[in-house]
C-alpha positions in Angstrom: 10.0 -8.9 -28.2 7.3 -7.2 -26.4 6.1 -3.9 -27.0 7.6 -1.4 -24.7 4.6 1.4 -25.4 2.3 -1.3 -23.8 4.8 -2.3 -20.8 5.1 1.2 -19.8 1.4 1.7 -20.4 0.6 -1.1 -18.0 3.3 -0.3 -15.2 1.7 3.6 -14.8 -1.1 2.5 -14.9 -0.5 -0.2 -11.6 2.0 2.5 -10.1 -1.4 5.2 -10.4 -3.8 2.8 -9.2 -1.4 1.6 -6.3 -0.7 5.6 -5.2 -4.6 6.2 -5.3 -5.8 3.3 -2.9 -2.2 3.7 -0.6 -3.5 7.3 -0.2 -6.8 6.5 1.2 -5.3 3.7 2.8 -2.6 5.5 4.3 -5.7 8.4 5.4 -8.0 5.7 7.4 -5.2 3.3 8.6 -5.4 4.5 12.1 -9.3 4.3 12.4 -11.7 1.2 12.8 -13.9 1.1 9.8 -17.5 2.4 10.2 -20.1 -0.3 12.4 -23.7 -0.1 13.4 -23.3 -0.1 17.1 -24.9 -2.8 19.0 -28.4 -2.3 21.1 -27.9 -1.7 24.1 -30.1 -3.1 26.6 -29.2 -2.1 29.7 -28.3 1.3 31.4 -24.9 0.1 33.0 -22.2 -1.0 30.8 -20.7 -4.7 31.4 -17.2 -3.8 31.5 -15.2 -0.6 30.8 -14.7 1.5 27.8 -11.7 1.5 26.3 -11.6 3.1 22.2 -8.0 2.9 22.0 -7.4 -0.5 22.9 -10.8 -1.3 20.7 -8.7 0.9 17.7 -5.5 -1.1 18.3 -7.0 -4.7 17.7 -9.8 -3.9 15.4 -8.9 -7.0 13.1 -9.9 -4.8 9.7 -7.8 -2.1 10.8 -4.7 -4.3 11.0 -5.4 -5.8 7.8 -5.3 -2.5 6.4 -2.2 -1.4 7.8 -0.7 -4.3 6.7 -1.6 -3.8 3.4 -0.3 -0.6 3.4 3.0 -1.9 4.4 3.2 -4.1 2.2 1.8 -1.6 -1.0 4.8 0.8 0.8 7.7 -1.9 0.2 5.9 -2.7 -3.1 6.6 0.5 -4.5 10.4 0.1 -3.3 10.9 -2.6 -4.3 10.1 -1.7 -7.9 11.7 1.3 -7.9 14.8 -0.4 -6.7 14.3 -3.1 -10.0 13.9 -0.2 -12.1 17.1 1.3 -11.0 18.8 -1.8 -11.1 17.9 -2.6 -14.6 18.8 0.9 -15.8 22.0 0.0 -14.3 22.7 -2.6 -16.3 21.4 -1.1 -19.2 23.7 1.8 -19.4 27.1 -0.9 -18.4 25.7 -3.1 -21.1 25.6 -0.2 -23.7 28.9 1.4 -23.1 30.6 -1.2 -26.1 28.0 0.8 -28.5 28.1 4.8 -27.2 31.1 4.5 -24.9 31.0 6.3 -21.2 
């Protein structure tokens, strides 16, 4: 049997640390991380700007927002276990306190 102090222990303590990096994660999501920008060398640009296309594929911004998805369905997921074992705990205890 395992010790249920420690269980708990361990499962707020990876619920916190989960809710602390989702938050910043959830915060920067939408941004391309910080770059040194390149030298530029001449006066006239090769092609046209465009930021929000350059946002939209950034590579390390989609990683990030699919980590935050899937951090997001984490959590629901678990909280969905943990409602399905209480569940079962409360049908599988009505033989010794009744309803």
């Amino acid at each position: 049997m395992s010790d249920l102090r420690a269980l708990v222990t361990d499962h707020g303590d990876a619920v916190l640390q989960c809710t602390d990096a989702l938050r910043s994660a959830r915060r920067l999501q939408w941004e391309t991380p910080h770059r040194p920008m390149p030298q530029v060398t001449s006066h006239r640009p090769a092609d046209v700007s465009d930021p929000t296309a350059r946002i939209a594929i950034d590579s390390d911004r989609l990683q990030l927002r699919t980590s935050v998805t899937h951090a997001e369905g984490a959590l629901a997921k678990a909280t969905a276990s943990l409602r399905l074992a209480r569940a079962e705990l409360d049908a599988a205890l009505v033989p010794y306190l009744g309803p």
